[in-house]
N, C-alpha and C positions, 0 to 999 in steps of 0.2 A: 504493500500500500504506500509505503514511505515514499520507494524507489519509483513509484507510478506518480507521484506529486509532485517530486522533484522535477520527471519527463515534464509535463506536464507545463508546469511553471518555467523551464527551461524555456518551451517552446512560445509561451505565449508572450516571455519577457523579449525573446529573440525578436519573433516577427512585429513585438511593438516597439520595440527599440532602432526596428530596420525602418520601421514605417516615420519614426520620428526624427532618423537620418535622411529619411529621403525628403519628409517637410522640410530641413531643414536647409536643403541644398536647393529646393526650388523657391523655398524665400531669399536666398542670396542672390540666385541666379534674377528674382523680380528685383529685388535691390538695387542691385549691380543695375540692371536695366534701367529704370528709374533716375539712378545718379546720372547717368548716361545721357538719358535723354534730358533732363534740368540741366546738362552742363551743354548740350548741340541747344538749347532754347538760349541760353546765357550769351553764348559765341553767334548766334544770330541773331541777337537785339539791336546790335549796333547799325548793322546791315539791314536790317528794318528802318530804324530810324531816318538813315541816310539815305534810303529809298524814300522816305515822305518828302524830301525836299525837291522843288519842281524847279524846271529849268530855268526861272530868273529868280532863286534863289531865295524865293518866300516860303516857309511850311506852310502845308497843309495842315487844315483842320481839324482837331481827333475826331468829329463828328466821318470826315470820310475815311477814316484808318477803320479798316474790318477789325474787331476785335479776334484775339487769338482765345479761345477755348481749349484747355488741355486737354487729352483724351479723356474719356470717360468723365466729363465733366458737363456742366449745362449753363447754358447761358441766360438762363431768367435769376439767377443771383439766387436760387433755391437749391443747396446739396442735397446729392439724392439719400435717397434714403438708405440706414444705415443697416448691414446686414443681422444686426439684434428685432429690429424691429420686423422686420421680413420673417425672424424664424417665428414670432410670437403666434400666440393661436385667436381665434377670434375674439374668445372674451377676454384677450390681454392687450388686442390693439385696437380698443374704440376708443370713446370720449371715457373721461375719467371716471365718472360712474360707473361705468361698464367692465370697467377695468378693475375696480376698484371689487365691485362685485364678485366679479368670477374668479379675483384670487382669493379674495376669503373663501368662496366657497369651496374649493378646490383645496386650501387648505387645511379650512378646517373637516370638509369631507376624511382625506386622509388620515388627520386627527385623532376626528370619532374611528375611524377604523383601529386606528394602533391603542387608542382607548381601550376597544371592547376587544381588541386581543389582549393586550396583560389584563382586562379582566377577566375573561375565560381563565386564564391561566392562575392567578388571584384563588379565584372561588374555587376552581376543583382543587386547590389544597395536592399535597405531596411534601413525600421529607418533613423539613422541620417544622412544615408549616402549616397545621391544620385545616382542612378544607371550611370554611365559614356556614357553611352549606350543610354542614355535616356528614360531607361522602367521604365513605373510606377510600383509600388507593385499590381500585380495584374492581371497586361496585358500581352499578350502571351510572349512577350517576356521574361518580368522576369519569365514566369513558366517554358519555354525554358530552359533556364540558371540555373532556382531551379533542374530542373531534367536532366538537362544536365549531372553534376556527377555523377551519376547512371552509363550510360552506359563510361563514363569515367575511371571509375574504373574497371567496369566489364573488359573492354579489358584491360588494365594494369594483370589484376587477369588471366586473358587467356592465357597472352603472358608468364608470370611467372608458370605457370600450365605444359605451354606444353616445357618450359625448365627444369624444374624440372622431367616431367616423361621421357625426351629424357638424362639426367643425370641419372637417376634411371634406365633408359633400357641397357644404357651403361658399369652401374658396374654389370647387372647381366650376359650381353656376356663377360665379363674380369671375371665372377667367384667371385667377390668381397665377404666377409665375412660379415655382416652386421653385427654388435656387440647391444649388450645391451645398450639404449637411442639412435640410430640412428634409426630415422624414414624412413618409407621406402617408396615413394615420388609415390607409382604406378597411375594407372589412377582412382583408384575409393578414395584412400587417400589422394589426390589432391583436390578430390570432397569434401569428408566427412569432415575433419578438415575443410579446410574453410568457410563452413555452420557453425560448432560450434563457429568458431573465430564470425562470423556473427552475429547469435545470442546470443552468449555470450557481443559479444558491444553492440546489442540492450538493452537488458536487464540490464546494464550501466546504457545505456542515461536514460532509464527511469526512471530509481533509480538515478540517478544523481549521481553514485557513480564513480571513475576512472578505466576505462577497467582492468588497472594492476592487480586489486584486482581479476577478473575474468580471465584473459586471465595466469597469472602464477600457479594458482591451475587448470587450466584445460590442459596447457602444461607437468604439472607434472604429470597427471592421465594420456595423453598420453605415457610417459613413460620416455620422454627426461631429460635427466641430467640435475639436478638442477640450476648449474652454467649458461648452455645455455639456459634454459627456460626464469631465469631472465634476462638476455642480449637482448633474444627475447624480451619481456615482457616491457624491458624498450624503446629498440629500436622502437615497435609500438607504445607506450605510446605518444614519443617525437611526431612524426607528428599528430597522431588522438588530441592529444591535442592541439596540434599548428592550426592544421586545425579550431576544436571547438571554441578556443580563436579568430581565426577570423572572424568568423560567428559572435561571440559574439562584439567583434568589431564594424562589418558592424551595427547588428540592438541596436546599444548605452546601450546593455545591460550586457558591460563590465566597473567596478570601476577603472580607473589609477589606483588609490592610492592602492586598496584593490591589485589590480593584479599583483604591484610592488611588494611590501609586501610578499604577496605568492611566487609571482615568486622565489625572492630570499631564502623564507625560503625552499621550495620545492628543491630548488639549492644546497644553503649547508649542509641540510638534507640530499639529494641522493650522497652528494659528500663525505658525512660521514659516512654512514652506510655503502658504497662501500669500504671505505677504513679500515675500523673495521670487517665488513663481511668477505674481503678478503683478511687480514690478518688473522684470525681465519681459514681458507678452507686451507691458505696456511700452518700457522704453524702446524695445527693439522692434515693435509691431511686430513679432511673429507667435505661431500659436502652438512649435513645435516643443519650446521646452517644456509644454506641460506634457506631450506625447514623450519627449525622452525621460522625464523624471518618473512617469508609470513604469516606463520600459527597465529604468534603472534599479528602481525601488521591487518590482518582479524578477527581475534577474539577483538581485541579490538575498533576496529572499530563500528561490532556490538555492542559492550558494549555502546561506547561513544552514538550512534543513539538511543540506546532503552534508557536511561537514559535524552537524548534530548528529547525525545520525548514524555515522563510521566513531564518533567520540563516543557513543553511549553502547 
């Protein structure tokens, strides 16, 4: 099992670390490009200029000088729009009302769901900690309440599905442009991704490893821009992990001390690389260092496991 996790991780560190090398060479390569062309615009202003002046020696007008528009740029003094707001979904890019609405609900939906999972988990009791309910470990009732999350979640997962393809039916009678890293939310894509989100957690817990390491390189092979993968990525983390810790709770096979400990190192660690990451995305405009620091932080993972693992 060990030696199958190590594979495993080896592989998925590898081809995101490849994937983050190769972002990173076609952002130099647009770099490079860009400097290039600002320095051929720079070297023919002059020769513009000297072309406005007419043959007895008076300038012309700026009103007859054609304006130069850069590429991909527009000439009504309105920048286009930015590629955040493109990816957003309907109830996130109206008037403020609307917007303001559909992320509460959206959040607090979520919420209530991670709610009523530690409370399933709460009430049926285990270990140290007596079911409130009064169910033994064992008796229908706790088995009630053990697979009561199941269908708890599934309908939270329904309700989210069928708003997602009823946003997704809606930009395509508006004609919407789907752009590069926007996923496109139809009825079978609804399906597909959440079975891999699925078994991609499975395959976690049994490894004992944290979802993030699976659910950000499989976001990225999706196609989604790096930035929101990990946002994604950490956003499911915080409840799947909160959930798990309470489980761990309930049956006394969670350490205070050790979980304090972590807690806080996991805390000012994610609260550091955030602010290091993204400063690096922001000053350099590129989006690959948070693909190579997934790629990094996976690969040495496998490292640290295969090396536990020959030590023990």
């Amino acid at each position: 099992l060990t030696v199958s996790l190590v594979l495993i991780l080896a592989f998925m560190g590898h081809r995101t670390l490849g994937k983050g090398l190769k972002m990173w060479s076609e952002e130099s390569k647009r770099s490079m490009s860009s400097t290039m062309h600002d320095s051929v615009e720079m070297l023919t202003t002059p020769a513009c200029v000297s072309a406005s002046v007419d043959e007895s020696g008076s300038n012309m007008s700026p009103a007859m000088m054609s304006p130069v528009v850069p590429k991909g740029g527009v000439d009504d003094g309105e920048a286009p729009e930015g590629s955040y707001l493109e990816l957003q979904s309907d109830t996130e890019g109206g008037d403020n009302g609307a917007e303001e609405a559909g992320l509460r609900c959206k959040v607090g939906t979520l919420t209530l769901c991670f709610v009523g999972t530690c409370a399933l988990t709460v009430l049926k009791g285990g270990g140290n900690l007596a079911s409130p309910l009064g169910f033994e470990c064992g008796s229908p009732g706790f088995w009630g309440l053990y697979f009561g999350s199941l269908p708890w979640v599934l309908g939270f997962a329904a309700g989210f599905r069928w708003l997602l393809v009823r946003e997704f039916e809606r930009k395509v009678r508006r004609g919407h442009n789907f752009i590069a890293g926007e996923v496109q939310w139809d009825s079978w894509n609804t399906i597909k991704y959440p079975i891999y989100c699925a078994v991609s957690g499975l395959l976690a817990g049994l490894f004992g490893v944290g979802g993030g390491i699976v659910k950000g390189p499989l976001m990225l092979e999706m196609g989604i821009v790096p930035s929101v993968a990990s946002a994604s990525a950490a956003a499911m983390i915080l409840f799947t992990s909160a959930a798990a810790s309470t489980s761990f709770v309930v049956f006394g096979l969670l350490h205070a001390s050790y979980g304090a400990v972590f807690f806080m190192l996991g805390l000012v660690s994610t609260a550091l690389g955030q602010c290091v990451v993204g400063a690096l995305v922001e000053k350099h405009n590129r989006q690959s260092p948070i693909v190579l620091s997934i790629g990094s932080v996976i690969l040495l993972s496998s490292l640290l496991v295969g090396v536990n693992t020959l030590a023990t």
